[in-house]
PDB file of N, CA, C, O and CB in Angstrom:
ATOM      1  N   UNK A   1      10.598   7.195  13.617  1.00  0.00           N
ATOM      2  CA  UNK A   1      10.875   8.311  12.723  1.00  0.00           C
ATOM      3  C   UNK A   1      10.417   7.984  11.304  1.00  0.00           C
ATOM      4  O   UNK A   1       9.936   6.882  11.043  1.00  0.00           O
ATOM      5  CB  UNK A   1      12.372   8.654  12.738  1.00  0.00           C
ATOM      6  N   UNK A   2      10.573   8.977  10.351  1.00  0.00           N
ATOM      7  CA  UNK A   2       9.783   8.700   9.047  1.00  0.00           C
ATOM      8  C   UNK A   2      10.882   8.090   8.153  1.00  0.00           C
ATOM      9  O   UNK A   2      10.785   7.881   6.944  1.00  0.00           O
ATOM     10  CB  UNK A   2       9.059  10.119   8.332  1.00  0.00           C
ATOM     11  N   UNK A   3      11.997   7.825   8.985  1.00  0.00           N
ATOM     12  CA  UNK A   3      13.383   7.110   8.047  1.00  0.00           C
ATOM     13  C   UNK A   3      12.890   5.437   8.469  1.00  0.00           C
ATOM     14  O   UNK A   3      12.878   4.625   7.544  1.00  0.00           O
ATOM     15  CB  UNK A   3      15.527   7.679   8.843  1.00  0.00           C
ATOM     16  N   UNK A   4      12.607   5.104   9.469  1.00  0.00           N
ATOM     17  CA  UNK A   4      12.239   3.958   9.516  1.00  0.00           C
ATOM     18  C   UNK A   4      10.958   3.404   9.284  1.00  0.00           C
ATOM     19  O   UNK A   4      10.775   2.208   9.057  1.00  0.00           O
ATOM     20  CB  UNK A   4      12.552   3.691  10.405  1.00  0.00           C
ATOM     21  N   UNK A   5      10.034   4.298   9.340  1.00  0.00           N
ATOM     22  CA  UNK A   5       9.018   3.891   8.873  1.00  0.00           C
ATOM     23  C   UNK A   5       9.159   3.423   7.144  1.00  0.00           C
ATOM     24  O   UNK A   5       8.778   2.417   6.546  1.00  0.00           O
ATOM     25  CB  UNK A   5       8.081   4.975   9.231  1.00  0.00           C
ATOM     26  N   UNK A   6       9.879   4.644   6.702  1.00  0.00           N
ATOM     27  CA  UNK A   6       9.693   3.760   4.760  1.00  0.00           C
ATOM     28  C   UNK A   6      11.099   2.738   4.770  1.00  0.00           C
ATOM     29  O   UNK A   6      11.388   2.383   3.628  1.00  0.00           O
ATOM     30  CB  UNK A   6       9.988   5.398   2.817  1.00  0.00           C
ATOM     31  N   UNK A   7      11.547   2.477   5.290  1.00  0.00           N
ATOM     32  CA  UNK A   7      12.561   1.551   5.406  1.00  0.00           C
ATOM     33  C   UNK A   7      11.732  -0.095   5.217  1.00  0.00           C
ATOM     34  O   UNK A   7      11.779  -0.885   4.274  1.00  0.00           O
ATOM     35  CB  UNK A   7      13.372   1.860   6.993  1.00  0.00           C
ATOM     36  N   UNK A   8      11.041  -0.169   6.457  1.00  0.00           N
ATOM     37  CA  UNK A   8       9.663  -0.756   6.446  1.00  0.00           C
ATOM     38  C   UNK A   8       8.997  -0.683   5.387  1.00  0.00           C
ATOM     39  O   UNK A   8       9.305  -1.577   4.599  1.00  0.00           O
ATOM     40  CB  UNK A   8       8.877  -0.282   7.298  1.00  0.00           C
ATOM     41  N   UNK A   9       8.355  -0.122   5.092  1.00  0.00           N
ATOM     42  CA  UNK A   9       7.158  -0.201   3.763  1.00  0.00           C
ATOM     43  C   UNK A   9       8.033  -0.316   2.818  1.00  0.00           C
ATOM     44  O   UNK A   9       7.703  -1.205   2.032  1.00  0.00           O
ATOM     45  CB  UNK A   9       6.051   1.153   3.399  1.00  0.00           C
ATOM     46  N   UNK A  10       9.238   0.318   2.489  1.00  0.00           N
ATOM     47  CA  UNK A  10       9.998  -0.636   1.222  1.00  0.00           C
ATOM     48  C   UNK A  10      10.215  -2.193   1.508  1.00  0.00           C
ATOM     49  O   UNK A  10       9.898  -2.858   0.522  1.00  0.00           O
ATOM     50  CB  UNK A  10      11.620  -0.050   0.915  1.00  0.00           C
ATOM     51  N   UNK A  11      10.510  -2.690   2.210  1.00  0.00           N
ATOM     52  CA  UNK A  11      10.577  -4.020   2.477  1.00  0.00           C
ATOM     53  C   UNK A  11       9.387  -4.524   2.544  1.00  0.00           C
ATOM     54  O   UNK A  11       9.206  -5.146   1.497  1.00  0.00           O
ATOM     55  CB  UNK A  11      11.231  -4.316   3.535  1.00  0.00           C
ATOM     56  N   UNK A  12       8.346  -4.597   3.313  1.00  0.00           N
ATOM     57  CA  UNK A  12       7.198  -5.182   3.511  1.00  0.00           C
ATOM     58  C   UNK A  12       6.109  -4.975   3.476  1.00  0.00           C
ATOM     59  O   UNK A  12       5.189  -5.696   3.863  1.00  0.00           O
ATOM     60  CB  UNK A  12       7.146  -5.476   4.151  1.00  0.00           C
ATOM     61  N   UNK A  13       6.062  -3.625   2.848  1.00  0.00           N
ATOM     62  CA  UNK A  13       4.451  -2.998   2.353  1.00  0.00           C
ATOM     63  C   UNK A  13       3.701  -4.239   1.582  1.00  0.00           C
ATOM     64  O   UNK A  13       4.266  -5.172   1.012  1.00  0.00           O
ATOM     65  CB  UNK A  13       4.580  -1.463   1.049  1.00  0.00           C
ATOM     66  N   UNK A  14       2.375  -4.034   1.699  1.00  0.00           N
ATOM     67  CA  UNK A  14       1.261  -5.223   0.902  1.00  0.00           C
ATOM     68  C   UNK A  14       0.913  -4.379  -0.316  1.00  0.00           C
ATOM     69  O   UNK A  14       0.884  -3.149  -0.266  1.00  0.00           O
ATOM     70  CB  UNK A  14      -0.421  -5.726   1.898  1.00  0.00           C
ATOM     71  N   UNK A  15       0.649  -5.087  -1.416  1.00  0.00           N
ATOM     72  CA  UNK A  15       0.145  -4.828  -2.850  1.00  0.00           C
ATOM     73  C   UNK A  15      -1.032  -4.014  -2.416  1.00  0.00           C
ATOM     74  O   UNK A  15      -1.799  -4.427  -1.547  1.00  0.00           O
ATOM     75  CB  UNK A  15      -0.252  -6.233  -3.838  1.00  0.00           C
ATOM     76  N   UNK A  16      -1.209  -2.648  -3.120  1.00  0.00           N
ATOM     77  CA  UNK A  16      -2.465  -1.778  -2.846  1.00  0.00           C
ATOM     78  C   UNK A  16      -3.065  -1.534  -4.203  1.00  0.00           C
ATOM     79  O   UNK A  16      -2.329  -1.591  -5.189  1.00  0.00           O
ATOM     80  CB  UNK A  16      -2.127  -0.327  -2.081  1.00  0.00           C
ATOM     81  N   UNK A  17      -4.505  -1.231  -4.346  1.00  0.00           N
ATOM     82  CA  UNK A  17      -5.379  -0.948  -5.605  1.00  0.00           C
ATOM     83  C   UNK A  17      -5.119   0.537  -5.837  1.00  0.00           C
ATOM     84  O   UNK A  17      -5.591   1.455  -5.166  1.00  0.00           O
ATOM     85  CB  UNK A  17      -7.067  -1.282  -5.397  1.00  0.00           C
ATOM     86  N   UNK A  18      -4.338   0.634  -6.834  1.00  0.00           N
ATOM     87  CA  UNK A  18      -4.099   2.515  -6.903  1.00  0.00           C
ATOM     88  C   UNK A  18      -4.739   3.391  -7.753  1.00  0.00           C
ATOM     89  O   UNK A  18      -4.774   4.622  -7.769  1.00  0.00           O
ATOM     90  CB  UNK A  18      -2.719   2.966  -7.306  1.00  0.00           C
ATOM     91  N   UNK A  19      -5.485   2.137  -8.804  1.00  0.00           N
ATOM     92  CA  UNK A  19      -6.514   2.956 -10.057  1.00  0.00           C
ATOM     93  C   UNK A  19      -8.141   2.304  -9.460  1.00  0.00           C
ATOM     94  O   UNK A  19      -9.142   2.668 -10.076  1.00  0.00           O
ATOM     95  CB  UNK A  19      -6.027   2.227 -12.259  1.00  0.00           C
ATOM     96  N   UNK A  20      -8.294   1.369  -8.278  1.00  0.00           N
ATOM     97  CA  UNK A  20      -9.930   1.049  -8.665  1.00  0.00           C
ATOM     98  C   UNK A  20     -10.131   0.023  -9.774  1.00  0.00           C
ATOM     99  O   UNK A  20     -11.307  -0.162 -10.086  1.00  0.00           O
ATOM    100  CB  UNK A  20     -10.725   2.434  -9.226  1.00  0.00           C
ATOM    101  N   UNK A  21      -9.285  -0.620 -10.372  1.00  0.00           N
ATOM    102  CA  UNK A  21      -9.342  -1.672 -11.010  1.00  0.00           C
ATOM    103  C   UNK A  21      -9.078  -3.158 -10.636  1.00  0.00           C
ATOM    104  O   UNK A  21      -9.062  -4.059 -11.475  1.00  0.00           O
ATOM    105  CB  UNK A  21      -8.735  -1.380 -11.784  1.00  0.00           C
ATOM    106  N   UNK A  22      -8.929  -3.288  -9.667  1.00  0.00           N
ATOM    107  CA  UNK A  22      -8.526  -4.550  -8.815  1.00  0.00           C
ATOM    108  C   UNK A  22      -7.155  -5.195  -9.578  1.00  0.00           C
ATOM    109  O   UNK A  22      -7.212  -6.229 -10.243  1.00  0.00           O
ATOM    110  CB  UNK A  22      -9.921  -5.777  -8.776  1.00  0.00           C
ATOM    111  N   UNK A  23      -6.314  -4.663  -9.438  1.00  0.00           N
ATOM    112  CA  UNK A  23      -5.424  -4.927 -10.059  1.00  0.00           C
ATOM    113  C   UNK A  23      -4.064  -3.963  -9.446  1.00  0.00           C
ATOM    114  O   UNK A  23      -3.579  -2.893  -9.813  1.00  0.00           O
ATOM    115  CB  UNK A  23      -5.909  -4.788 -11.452  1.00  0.00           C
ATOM    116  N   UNK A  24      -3.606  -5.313  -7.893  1.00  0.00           N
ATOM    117  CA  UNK A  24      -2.826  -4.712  -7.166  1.00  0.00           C
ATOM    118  C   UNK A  24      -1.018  -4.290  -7.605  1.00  0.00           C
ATOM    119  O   UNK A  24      -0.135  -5.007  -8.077  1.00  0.00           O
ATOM    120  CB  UNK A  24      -3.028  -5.564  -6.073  1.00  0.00           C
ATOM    121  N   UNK A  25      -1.014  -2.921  -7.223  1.00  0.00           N
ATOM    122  CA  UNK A  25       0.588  -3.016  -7.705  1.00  0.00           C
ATOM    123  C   UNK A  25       1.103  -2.945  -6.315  1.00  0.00           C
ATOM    124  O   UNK A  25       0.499  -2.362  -5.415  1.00  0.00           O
ATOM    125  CB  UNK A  25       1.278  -1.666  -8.825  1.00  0.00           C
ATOM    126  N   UNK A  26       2.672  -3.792  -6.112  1.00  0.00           N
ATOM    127  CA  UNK A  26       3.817  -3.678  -5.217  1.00  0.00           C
ATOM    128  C   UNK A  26       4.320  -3.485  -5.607  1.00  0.00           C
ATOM    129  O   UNK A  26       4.359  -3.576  -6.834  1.00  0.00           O
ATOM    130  CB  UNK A  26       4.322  -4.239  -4.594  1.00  0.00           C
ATOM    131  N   UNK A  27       5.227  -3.005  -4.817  1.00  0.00           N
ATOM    132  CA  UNK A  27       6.861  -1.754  -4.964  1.00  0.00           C
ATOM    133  C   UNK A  27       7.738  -2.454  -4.142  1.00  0.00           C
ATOM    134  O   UNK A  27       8.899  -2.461  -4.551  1.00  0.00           O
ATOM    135  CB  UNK A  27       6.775   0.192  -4.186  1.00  0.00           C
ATOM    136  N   UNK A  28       7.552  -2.959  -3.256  1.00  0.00           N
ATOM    137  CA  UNK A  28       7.900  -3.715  -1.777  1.00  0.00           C
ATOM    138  C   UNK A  28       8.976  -5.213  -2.310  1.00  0.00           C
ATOM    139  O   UNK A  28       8.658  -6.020  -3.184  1.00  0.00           O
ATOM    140  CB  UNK A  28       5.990  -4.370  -0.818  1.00  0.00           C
ATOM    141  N   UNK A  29      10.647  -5.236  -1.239  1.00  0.00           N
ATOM    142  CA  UNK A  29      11.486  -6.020  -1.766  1.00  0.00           C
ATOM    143  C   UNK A  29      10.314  -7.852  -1.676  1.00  0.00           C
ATOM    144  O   UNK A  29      10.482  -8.913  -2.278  1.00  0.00           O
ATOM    145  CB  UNK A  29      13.201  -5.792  -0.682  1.00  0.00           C
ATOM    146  N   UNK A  30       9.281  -7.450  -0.700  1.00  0.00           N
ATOM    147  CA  UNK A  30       9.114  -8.726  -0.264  1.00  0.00           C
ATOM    148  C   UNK A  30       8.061  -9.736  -1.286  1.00  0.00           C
ATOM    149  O   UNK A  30       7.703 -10.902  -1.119  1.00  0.00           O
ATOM    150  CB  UNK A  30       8.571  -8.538   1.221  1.00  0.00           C
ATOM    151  N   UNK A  31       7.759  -8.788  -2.353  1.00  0.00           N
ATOM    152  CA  UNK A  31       6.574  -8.997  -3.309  1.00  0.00           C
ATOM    153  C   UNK A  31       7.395  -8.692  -4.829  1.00  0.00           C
ATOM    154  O   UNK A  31       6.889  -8.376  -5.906  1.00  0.00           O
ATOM    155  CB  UNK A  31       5.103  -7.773  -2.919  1.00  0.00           C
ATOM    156  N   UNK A  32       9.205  -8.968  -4.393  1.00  0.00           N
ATOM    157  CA  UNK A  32      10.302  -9.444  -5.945  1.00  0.00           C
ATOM    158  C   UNK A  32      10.709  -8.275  -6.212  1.00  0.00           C
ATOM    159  O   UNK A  32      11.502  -8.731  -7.036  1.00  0.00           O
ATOM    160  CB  UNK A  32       9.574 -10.150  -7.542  1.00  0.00           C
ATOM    161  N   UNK A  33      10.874  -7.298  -6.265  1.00  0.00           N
ATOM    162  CA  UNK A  33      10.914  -6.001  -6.482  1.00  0.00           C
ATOM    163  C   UNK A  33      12.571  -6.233  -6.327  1.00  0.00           C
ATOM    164  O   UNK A  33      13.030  -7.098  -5.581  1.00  0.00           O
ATOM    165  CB  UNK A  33       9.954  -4.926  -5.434  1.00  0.00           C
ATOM    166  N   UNK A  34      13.247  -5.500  -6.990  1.00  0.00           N
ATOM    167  CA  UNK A  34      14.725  -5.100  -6.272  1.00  0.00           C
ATOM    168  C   UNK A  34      15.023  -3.697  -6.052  1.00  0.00           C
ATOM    169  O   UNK A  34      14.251  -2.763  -6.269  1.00  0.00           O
ATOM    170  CB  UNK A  34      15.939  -5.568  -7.122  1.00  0.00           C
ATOM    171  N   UNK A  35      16.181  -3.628  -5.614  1.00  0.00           N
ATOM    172  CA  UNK A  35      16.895  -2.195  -5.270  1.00  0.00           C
ATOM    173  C   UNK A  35      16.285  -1.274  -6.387  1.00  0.00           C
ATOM    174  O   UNK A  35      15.347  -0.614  -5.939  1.00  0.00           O
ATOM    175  CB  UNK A  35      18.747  -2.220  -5.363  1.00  0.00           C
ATOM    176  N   UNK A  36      16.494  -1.093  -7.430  1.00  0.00           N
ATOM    177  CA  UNK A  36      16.328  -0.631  -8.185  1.00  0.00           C
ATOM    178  C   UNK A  36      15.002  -0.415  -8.798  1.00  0.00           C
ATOM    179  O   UNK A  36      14.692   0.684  -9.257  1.00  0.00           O
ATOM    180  CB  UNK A  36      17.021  -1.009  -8.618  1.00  0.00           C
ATOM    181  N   UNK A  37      14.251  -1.383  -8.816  1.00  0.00           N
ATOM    182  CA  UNK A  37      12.280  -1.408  -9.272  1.00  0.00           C
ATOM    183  C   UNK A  37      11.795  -1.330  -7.894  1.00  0.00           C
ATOM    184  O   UNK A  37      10.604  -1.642  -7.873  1.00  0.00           O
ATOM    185  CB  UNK A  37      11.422  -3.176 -10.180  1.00  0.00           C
ATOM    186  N   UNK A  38      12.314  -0.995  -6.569  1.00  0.00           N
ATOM    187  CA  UNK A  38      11.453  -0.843  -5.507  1.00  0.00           C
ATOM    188  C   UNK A  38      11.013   0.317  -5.775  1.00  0.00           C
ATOM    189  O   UNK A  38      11.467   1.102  -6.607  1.00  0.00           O
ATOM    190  CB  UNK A  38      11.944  -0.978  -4.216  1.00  0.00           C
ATOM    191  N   UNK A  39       9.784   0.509  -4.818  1.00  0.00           N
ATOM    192  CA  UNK A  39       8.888   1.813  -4.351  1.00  0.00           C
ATOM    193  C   UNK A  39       8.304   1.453  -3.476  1.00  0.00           C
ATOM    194  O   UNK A  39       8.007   0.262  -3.380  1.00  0.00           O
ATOM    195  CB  UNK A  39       7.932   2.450  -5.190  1.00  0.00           C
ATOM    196  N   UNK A  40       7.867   2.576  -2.337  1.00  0.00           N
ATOM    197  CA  UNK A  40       6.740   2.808  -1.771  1.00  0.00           C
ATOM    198  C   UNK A  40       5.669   3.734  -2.704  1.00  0.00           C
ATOM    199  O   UNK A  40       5.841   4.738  -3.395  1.00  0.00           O
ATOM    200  CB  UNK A  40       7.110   3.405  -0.481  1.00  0.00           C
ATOM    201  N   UNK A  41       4.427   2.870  -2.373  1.00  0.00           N
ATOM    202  CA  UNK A  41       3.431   2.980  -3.424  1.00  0.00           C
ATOM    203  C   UNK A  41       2.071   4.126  -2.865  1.00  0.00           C
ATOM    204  O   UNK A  41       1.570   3.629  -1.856  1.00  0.00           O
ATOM    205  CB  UNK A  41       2.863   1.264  -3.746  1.00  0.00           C
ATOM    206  N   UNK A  42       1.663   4.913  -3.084  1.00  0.00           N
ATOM    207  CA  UNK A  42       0.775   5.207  -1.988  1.00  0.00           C
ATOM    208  C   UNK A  42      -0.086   4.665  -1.702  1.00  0.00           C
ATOM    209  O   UNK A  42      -0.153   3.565  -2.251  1.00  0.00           O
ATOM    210  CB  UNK A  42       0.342   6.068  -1.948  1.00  0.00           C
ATOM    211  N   UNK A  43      -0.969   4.922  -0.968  1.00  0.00           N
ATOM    212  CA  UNK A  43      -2.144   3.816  -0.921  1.00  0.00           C
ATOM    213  C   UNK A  43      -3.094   4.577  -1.778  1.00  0.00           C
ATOM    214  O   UNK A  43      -3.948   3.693  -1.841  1.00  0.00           O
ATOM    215  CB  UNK A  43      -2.830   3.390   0.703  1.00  0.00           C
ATOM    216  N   UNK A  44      -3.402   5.182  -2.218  1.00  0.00           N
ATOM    217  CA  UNK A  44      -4.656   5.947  -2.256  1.00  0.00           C
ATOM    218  C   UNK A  44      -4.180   7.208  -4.001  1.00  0.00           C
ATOM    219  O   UNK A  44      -3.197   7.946  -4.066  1.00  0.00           O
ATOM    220  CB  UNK A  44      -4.874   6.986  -0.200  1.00  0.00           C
ATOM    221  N   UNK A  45      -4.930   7.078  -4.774  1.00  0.00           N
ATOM    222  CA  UNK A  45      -4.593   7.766  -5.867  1.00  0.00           C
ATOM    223  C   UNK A  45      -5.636   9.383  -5.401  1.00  0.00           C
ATOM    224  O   UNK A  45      -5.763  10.288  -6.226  1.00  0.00           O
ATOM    225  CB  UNK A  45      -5.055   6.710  -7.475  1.00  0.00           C
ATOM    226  N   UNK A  46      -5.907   9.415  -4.794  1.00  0.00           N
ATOM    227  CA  UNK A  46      -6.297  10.487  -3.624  1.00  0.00           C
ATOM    228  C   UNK A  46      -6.523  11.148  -2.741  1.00  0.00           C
ATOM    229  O   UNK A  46      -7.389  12.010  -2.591  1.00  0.00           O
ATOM    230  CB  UNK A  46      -6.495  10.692  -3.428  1.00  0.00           C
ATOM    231  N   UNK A  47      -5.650  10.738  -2.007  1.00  0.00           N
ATOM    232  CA  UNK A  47      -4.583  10.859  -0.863  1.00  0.00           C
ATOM    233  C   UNK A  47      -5.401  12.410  -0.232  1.00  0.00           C
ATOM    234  O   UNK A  47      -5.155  13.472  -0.804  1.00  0.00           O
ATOM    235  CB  UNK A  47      -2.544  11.027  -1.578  1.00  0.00           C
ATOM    236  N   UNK A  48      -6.096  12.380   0.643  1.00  0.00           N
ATOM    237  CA  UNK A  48      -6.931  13.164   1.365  1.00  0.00           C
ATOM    238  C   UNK A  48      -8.207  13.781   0.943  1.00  0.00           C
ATOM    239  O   UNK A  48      -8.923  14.730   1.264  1.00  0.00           O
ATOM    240  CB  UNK A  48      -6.262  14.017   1.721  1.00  0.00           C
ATOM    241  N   UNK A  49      -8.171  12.840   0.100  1.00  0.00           N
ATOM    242  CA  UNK A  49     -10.024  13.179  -0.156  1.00  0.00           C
ATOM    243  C   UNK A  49     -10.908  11.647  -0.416  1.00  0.00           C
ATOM    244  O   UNK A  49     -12.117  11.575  -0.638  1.00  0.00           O
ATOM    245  CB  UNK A  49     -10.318  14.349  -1.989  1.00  0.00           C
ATOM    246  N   UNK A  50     -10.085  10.651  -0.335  1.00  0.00           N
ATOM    247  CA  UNK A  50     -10.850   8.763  -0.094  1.00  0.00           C
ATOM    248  C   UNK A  50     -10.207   8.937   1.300  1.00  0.00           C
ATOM    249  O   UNK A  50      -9.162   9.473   1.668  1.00  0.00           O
ATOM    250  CB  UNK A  50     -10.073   6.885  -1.342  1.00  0.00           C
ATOM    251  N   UNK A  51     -11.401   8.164   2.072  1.00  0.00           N
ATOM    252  CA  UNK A  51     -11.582   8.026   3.421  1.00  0.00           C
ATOM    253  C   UNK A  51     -11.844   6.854   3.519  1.00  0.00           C
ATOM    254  O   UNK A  51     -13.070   6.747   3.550  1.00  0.00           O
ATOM    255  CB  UNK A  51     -12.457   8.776   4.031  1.00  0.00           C
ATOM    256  N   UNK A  52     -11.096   5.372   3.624  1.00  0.00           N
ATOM    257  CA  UNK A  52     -11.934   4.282   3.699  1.00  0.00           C
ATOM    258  C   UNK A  52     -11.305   3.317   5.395  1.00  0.00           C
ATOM    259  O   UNK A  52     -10.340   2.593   5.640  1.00  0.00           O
ATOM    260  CB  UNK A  52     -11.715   3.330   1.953  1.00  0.00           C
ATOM    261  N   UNK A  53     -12.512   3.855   6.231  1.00  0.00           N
ATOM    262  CA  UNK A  53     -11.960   3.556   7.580  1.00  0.00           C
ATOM    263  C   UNK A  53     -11.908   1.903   7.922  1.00  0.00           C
ATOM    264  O   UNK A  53     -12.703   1.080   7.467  1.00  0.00           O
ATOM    265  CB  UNK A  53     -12.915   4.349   8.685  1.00  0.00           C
ATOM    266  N   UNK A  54     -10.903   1.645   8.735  1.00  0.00           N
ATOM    267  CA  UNK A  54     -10.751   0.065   8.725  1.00  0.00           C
ATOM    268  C   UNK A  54     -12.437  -0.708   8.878  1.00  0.00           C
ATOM    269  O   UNK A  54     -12.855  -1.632   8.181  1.00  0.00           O
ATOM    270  CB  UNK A  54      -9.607  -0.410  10.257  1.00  0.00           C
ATOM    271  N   UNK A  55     -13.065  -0.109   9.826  1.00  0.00           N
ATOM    272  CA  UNK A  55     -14.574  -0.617  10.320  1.00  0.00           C
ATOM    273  C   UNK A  55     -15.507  -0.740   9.267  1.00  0.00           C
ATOM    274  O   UNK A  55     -16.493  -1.376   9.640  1.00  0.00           O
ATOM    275  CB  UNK A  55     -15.273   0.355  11.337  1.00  0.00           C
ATOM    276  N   UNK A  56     -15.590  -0.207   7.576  1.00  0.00           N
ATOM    277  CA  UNK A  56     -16.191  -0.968   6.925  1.00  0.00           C
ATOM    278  C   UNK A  56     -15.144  -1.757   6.101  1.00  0.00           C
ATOM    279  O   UNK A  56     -15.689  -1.935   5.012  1.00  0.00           O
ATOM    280  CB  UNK A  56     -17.164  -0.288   6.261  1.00  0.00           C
ATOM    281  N   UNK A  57     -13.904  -2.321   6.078  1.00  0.00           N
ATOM    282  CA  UNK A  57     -13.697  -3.990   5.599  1.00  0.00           C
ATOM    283  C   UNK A  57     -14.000  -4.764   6.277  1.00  0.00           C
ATOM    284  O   UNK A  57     -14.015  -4.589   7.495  1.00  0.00           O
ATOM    285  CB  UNK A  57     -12.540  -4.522   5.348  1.00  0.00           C
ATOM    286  N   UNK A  58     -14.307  -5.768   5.754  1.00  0.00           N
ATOM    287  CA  UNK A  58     -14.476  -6.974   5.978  1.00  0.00           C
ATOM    288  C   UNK A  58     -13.573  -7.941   6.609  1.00  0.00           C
ATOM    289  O   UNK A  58     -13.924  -8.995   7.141  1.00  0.00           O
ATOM    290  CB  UNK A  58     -14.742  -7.317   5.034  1.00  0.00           C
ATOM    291  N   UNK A  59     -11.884  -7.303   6.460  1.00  0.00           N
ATOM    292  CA  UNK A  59     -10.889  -7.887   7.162  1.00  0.00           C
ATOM    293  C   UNK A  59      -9.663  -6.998   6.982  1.00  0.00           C
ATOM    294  O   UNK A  59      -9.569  -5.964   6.321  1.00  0.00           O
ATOM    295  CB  UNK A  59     -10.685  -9.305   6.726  1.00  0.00           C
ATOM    296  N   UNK A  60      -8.908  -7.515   7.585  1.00  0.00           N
ATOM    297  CA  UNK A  60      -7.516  -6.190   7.533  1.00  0.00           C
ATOM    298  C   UNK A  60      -6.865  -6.077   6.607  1.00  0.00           C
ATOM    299  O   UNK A  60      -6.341  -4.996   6.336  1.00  0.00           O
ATOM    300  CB  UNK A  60      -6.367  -6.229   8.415  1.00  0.00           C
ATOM    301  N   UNK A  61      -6.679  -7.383   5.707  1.00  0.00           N
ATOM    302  CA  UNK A  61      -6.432  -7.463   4.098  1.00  0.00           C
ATOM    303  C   UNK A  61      -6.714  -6.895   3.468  1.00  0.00           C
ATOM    304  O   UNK A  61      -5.954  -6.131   2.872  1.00  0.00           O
ATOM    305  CB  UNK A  61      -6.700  -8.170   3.456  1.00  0.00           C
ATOM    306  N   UNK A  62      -8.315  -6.996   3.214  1.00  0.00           N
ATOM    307  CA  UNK A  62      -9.330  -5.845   2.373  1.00  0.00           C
ATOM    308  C   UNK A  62      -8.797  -4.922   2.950  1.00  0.00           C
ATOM    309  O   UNK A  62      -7.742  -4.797   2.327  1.00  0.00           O
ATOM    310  CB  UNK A  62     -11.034  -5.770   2.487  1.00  0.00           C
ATOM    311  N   UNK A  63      -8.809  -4.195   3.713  1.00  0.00           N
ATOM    312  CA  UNK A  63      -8.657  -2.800   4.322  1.00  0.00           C
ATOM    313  C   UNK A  63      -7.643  -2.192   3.508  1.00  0.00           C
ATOM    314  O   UNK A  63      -7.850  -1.352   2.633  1.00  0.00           O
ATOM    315  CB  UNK A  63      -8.241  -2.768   5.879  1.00  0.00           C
ATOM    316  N   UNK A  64      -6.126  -2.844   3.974  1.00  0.00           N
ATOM    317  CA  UNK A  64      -5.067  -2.608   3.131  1.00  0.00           C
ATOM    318  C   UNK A  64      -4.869  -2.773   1.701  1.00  0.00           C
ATOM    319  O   UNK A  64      -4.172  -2.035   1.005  1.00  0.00           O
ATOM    320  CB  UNK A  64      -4.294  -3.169   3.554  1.00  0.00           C
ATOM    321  N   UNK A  65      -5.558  -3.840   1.284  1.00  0.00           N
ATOM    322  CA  UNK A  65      -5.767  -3.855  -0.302  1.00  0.00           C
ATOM    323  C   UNK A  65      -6.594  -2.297  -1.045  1.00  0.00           C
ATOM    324  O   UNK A  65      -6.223  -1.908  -2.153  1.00  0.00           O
ATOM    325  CB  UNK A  65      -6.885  -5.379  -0.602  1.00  0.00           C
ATOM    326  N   UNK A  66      -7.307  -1.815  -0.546  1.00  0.00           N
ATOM    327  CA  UNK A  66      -8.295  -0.681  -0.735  1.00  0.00           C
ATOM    328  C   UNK A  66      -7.553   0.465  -0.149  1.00  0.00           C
ATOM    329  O   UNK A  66      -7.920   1.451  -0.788  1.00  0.00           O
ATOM    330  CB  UNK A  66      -9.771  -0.913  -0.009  1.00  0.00           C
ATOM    331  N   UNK A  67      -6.587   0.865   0.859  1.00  0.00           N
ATOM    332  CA  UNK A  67      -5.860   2.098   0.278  1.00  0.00           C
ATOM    333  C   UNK A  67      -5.662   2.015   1.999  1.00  0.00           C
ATOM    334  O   UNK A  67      -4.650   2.636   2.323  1.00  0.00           O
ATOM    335  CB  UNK A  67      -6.763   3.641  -0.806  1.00  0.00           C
ATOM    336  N   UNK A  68      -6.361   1.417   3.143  1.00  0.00           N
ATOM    337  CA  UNK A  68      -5.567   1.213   4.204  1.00  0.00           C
ATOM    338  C   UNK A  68      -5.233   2.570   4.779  1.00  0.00           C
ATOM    339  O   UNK A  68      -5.915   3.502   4.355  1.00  0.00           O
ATOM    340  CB  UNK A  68      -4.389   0.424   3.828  1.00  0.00           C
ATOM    341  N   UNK A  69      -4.310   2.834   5.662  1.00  0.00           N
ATOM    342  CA  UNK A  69      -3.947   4.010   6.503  1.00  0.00           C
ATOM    343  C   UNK A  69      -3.940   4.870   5.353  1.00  0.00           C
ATOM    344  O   UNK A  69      -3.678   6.066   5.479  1.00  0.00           O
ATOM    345  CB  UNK A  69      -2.535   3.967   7.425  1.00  0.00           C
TER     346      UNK A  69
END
């Protein structure tokens, strides 16, 4: 369900690039964040119009670092 899914990504989401500056922000408890400074972050500062499919990174890191699902 979508209650457990961000349950998840608040806890263990990976640092994502949200301006194109390489300069990752986390929201996530697992990257220091607390109750209070957590977020889920989106991946993507354009959220249905960047398309970046896993098959051109280079690894699943990159993938997710660059805006991922």
């Amino acid at each position: 369900t979508a209650t457990s899914v961000f349950i998840i990504a608040f806890v263990a989401a990976p640092p994502v690039d949200i301006d194109g500056i390489r300069e990752p922000v986390a929201g996530s408890l697992l990257y220091g964040n607390n109750i209070i400074s957590g977020a889920v972050i989106p991946s993507s500062a354009a959220i249905g119009i960047h398309f970046y499919p896993i098959w051109e990174a280079a690894s699943l890191d990159e993938w997710l670092y660059n805006g991922g699902p």
